[in-house]
TIKE-687696 format. One record per residue (C-alpha): x, y, z; residue in one letter. Coordinates in steps of 0.1 Angstrom, whole numbers, plus 5000, padded with zeros to 4 digits. Example, Ala and Ser with C-alpha at 12.3 -4.5 7.8 and 13.67 -1.06 7.14 Angstrom:
! TIKE-687696
512349555078A/513749895071S/
! end
This chain:
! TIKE-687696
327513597784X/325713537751X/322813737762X/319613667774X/318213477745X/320113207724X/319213007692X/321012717686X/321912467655X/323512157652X/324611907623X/325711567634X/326311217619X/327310827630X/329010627604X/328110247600X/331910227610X/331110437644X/333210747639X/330711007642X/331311357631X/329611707644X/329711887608X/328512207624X/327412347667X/325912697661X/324912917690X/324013257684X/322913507714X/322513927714X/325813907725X/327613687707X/328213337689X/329513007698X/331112757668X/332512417667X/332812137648X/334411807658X/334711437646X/336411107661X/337210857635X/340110597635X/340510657672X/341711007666X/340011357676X/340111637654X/337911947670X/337812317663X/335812587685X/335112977686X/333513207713X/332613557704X/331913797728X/330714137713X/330814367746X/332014257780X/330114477805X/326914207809X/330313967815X/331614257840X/328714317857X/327913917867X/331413907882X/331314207902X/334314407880X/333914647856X/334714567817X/334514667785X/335514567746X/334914287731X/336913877731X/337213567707X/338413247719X/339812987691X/340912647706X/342012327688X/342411977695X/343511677678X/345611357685X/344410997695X/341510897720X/341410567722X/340010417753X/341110047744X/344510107739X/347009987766X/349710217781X/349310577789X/347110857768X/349411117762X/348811167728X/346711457725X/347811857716X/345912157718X/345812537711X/343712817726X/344313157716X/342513437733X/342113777712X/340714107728X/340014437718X/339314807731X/339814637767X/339314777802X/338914597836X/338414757864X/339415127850X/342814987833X/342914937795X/344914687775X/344114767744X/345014497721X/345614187734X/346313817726X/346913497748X/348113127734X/348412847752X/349512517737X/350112217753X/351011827742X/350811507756X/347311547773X/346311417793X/348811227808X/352311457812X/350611797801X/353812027781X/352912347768X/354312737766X/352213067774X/352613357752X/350813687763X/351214057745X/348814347758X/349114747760X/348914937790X/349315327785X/350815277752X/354015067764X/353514677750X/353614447784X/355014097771X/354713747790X/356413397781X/357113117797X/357412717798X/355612437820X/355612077825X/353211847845X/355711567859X/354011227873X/351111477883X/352811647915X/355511847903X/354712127878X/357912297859X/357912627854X/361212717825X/361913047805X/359813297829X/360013647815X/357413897821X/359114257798X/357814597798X/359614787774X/363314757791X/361914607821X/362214257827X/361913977850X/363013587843X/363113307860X/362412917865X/360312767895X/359712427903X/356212327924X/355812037945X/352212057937X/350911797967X/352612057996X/352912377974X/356912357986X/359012547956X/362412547945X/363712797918X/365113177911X/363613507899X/365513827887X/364314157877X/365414417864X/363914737865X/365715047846X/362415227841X/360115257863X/358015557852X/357415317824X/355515067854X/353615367868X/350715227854X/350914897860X/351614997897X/348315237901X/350315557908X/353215737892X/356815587898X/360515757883X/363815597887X/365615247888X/365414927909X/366414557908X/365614247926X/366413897931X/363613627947X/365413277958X/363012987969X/363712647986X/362012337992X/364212087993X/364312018029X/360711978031X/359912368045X/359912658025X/362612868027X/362813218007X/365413518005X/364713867987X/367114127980X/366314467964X/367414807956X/366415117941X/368615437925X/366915797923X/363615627937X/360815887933X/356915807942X/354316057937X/350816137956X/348416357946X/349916667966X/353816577959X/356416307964X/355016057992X/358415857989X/362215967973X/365215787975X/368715847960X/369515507972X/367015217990X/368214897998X/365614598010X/366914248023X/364713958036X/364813598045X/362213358058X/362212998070X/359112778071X/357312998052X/354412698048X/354512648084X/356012838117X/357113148095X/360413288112X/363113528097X/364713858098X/364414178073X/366014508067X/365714828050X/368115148044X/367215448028X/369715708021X/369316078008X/365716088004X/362016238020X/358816088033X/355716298031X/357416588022X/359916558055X/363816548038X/365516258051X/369116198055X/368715858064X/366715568074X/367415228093X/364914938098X/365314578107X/362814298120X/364113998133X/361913708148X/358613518138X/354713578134X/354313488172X/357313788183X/359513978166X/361814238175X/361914548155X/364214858156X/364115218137X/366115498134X/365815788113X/367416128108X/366416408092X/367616658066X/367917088069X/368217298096X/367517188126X/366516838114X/364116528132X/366116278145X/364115958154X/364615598177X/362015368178X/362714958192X/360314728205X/358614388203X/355714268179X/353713958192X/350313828181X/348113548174X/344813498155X/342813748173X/345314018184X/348314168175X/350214358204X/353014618195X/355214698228X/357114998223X/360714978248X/362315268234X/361115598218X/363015908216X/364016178194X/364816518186X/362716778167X/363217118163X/365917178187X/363616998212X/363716628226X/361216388236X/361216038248X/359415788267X/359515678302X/358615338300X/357415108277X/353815118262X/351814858246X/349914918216X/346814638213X/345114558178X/342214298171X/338614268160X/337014568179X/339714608201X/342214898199X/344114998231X/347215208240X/348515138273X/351415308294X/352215618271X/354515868286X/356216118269X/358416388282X/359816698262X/362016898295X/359616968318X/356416878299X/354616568299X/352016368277X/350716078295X/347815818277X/345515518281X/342715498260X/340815198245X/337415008227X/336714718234X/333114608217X/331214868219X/332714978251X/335015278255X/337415428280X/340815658283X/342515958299X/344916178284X/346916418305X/349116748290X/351216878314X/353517228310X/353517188278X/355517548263X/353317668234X/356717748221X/356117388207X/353817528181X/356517578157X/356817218155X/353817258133X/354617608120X/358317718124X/356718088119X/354118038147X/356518178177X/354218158208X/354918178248X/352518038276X/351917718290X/349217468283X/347917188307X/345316958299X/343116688309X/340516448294X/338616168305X/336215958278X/333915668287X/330615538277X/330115308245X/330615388206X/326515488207X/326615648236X/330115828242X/330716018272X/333616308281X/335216548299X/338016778295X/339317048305X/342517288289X/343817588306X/346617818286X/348818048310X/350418378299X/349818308263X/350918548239X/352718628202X/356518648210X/356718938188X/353519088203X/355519028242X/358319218231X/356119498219X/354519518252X/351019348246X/350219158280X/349518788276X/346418618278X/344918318303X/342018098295X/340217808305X/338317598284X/335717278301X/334117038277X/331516778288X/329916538260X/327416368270X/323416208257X/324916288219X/325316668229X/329116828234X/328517158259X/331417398265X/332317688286X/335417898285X/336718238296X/339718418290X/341218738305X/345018928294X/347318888326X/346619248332X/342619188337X/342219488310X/340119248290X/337518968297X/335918708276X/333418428281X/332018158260X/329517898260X/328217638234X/326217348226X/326417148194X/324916798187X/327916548179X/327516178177X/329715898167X/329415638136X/329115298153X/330915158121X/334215388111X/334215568145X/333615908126X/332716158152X/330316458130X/327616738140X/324416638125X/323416788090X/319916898114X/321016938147X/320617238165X/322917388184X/323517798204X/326418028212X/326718308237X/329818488243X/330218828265X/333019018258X/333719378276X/336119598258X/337019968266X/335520238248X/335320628252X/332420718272X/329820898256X/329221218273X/333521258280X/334621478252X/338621538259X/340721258250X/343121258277X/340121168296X/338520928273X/337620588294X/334920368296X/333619968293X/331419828271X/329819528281X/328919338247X/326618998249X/325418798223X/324218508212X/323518308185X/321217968178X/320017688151X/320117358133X/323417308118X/322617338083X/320917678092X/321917918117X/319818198134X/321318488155X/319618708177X/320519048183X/323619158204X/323419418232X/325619708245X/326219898275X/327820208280X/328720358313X/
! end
């Protein structure tokens, strides 16, 4: 803290009387300089102290968070300390008052800032006040408050208030400090929240309140919350991730110390999530940490809007948590969906499984089971009829027609993984393209991953058998034992080689009404992954 190499000085005396007094503590470092001075006469203390600290980083980097600028610490104490008087020793008071400048932790700056404490009546029924005034992106953040230490166990809390320009919260708590049980009230109220946006770590706009009631007195911990939120705006890096004209949030919990059980809710009205308008949301929870029932409905905004039902059960313990979804339906883009059954979701150390998924959309189908457990994994997913209309869920421009079916089976362990799949697309084509008289297109696509290498073959032919294409590849791809990223290695080498005929005039046919022909055109094309090499392609003509 002081830096690596200290000097230090000292002045001290004993009376004949035995008050002794320490005239002058000197230690001076690279980095800074401790002073004090003290003396006990007359059974009374009277002692002084400052700590400089020029630069924080050496202070930052020992604690494992950035910092920067620079702190002096002043306390004070004085008041009796005499060990052979009877009756309690509560007649001490002291004062410490922390000053910084220029300072950053962890990527925020305060700028100027100053902390007091005081507190009388040490050290038998501590009583004090906290003052604290900093900066954060130029607005002043303010903090105030009251305590008292009562027979050792219970520790007051009076005149709360935490104020960012016209933010503010207040409040009084009470502590049972032997089972942590509290009993009190907090209130905030929030006008401005783009003036919290920093406080919060990303950019905030509009208005909320909130009201925090605790209870102890019956020996469990009981809490309630209640919130709300006016022209609520949150912003990501590529837009709003959350708006709101109106959000509403209620909450209570019983045995909050204990066998936590309770019920929440949340409405959003007039609003978007991830860009998607919202007309309205609905959200409630109802039950305890070992099951809870849960329910969620939303409904979208615009033209032809995403209407949502979710309900289910949420049960767990200290190793898993299992989600069981009993309903799931909706409506998107003129189209609905729903499930058949219910599916369970399971969560835990190394464990992540979906069970039972079945999904229907008319006459297509989406059916799933996949998990890891250890190192061990396993699934199948099935796609059955599924209209490439559909597309335009993603892109309400892409207008496609066909039909994709699809099947894929994975195994082997997180070092190891092992696949197969196959897709096959029927009479795909362009909707505009079908009207103009373009035929369609079938294909079939195999996959097989296997010894860290992912080989595929495909072909695909127009429904007329005017064309003809065929494919097959080979790339290295392996899979990240610790995030489960699957990637191509940056060296690994992998080939391509396609064949595709097309029709082309004939070379020795010179009228055009006679013009026919068929090119056969192979290629293929080889490397590592961070460099490619192609070899020559071939024609020919007949």
């Amino acid at each position: 803290m002081l830096g690596d190499r200290a000097t230090l000085k000292a002045v001290a005396a004993m009376a004949p009387d035995g008050a002794m007094r320490l005239d002058r503590l000197e230690v001076d470092g690279r980095n800074g300089r401790l002073t004090a001075s003290a003396a006990l006469a007359g059974g009374r203390v009277d002692a002084r102290s400052r700590l400089e600290i020029a630069k924080l980083d050496p202070v930052g980097e020992a604690v494992g968070t950035p910092m920067a600028g620079s702190l002096a610490l002043d306390a004070t104490a004085r008041g009796p300390l005499d060990t052979t008087a009877r009756g309690p020793l509560d007649g001490l008071e002291a004062e410490a008052t922390l000053t910084g400048r220029d300072l950053a932790v962890a990527d925020r700056r305060f700028g100027a800032t100053e902390v007091t404490v005081t507190a009388a009546k040490l050290p038998a029924a501590p009583t004090g006040r906290l003052r604290a005034r900093t900066q954060m992106a130029g607005a002043g953040l303010s903090l105030d408050g009251a305590y008292a230490l009562d027979g050792r166990n219970t520790l007051r809390l009076s005149d709360l208030a935490v104020a960012s320009g016209g933010n503010r919260v207040t409040g009084a708590v009470t502590v049972a400090l032997d089972t942590l049980l509290a009993t009190g009230r907090l209130e905030g109220a929030l006008p401005d929240l783009k003036g919290l946006s920093e406080l919060a770590g990303l950019p905030l706009d509009g208005a909320a309140g909130f009201t925090v009631s605790l209870d102890g007195r019956g020996g469990r911990q009981a809490a309630s919350l209640s919130a709300d939120a006016t022209n609520l705006r949150v912003e990501g890096e590529g837009g709003p991730l959350l708006t709101a004209r109106r959000l509403t949030a209620s909450a209570d919990v019983a045995d909050a110390l204990g066998t936590p059980s309770g019920k929440a809710r949340l409405e959003l009205a007039d609003g978007s999530a991830a860009g998607n308008a919202l007309a309205g949301v609905t959200a409630s929870l109802d039950g305890s940490l070992a099951r809870a029932g849960f329910q969620a409905a939303a409904t979208g905004a615009g033209q032809s809007p995403l209407a949502l039902d979710l309900a289910g059960t949420l049960s767990g313990d200290a190793s898993l948590t299992r989600i069981r979804i009993e309903r799931f339906q909706g409506r998107y883009q003129d189209e609905t969906f729903r499930a058949t059954g219910p599916a369970t979701i399971t969560l835990g150390d190394r464990r992540y499984e979906v069970a039972g998924l079945q999904i229907v959309s008319g006459g297509a189908r989406l059916a799933a089971d996949l998990g890891l457990t250890g190192e061990r994994l396993r699934g199948e997913i099935r796609l059955d009829q599924v209209p490439m209309a559909l597309a335009r869920l993603a892109s309400p421009a892409l207008r496609l027609d066909g039909t994709l079916n699809a099947q894929a089976t994975l195994g082997g362990t997180v070092r190891n993984p092992q696949a197969d799949a196959t897709l096959r697309v029927a009479g795909l084509h362009a909707q505009e393209a079908s009207r103009a008289g373009v035929p369609g297109v079938n294909a079939t696509v195999r996959a097989q991953w296997r010894d860290r290498r992912l080989s595929v073959d495909g072909d695909a032919a127009t429904t007329t058998n005017s064309g003809r294409i065929s494919l097959t590849a080979a790339v290295p791809l392996v899979m990240d034992p610790a995030s489960y990223a699957v990637s191509v290695p940056p060296r690994g080498r992998w080939r391509l080689r396609s064949t595709a005929p097309s029709t082309r005039p004939s070379p020795t046919t010179c009228s055009p009404r006679r013009a026919t022909g068929r090119a056969a055109r192979s290629g293929s094309t080889s490397g590592p992954a961070a460099r490619s090499r192609r070899r020559g392609w071939a024609a020919r003509w007949r």
